[in-house]
C-alpha positions in Angstrom: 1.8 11.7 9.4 4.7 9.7 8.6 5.1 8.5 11.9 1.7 7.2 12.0 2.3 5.2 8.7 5.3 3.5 9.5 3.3 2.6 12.8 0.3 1.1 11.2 1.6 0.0 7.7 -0.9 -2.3 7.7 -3.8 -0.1 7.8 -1.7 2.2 5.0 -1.6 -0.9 2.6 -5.6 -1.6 3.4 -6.9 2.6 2.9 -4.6 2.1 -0.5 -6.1 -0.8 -1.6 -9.6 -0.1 -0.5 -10.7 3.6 0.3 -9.1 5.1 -2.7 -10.6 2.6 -5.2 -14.0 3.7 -3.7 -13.4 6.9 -3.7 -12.2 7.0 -7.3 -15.5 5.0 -8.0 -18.0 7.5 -6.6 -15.8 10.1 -8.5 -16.0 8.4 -11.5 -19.8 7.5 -11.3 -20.9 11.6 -11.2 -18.6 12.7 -13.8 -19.0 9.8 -16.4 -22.4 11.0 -18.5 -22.6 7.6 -19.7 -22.4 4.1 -18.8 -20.8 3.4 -21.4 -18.0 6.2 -20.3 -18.2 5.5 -16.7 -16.6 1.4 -17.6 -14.1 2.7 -19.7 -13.0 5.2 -16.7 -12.9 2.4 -14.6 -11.0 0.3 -16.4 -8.3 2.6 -16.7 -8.6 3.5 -12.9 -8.4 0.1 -12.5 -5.4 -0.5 -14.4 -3.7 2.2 -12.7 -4.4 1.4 -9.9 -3.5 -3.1 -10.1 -1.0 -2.0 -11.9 1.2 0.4 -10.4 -0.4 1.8 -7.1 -0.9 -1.3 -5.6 2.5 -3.1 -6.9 4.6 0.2 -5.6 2.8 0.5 -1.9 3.5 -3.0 -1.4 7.0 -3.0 -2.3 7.2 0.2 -0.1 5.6 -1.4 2.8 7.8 -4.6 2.3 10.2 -2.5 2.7 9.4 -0.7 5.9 9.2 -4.3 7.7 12.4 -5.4 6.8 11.5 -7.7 4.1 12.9 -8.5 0.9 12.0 -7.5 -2.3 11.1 -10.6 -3.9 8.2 -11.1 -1.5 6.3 -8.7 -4.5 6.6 -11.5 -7.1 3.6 -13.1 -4.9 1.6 -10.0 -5.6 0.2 -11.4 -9.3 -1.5 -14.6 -7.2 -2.1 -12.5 -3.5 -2.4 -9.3 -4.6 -2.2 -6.8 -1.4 -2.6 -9.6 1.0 0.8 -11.3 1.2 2.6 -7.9 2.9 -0.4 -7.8 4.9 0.4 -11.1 6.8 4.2 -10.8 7.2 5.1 -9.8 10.2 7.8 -6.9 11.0 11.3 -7.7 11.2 12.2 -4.1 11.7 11.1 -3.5 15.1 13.1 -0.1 15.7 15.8 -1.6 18.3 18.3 -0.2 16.1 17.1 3.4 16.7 16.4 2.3 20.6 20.2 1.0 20.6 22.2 4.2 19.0 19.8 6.8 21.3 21.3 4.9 24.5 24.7 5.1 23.2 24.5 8.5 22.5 23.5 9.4 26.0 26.3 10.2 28.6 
């Protein structure tokens, strides 16, 4: 499984951002009784979820392509879309390069 995320980090970032919002919002919708219960769920889902799912996946995907840091003060304006659009500077040649020197 964790090979397949750091091969498609994009498609991580987009089922974080996406499937688990609806997810939680069909979740939320049966067990709320009322409507008036069911928006103050959400907003707290989507608090969470803006403000500290999001914010940490991004940084963590930053950081599997190499990039800095800093790219996630952009993340107030772009939300999930700016780590989304960077490409990958860490393109495993590293790894490639110490296997061949291992070999005899």
């Amino acid at each position: 499984m964790k090979d397949w995320i750091n091969r498609h980090l994009n498609w991580t970032l987009a089922i974080i951002a996406v499937a688990i919002p609806a997810l939680a919002g069909a979740i939320i919708s049966v067990l709320a009784g009322t409507p008036g219960e069911y928006v103050g769920m959400l907003d707290v889902f989507w608090l969470i979820q803006l403000g500290l799912v999001l914010p940490v996946s991004c940084l963590l995907v930053l950081n599997a392509k190499g990039r800095s840091g800093w790219w996630i003060l952009l993340y107030p304006v772009t939300l999930f879309i700016i780590p989304l659009l960077l490409s990958n500077k860490n393109t495993g040649q590293q790894e490639s390069q110490t296997s061949s020197r291992q070999t005899p």
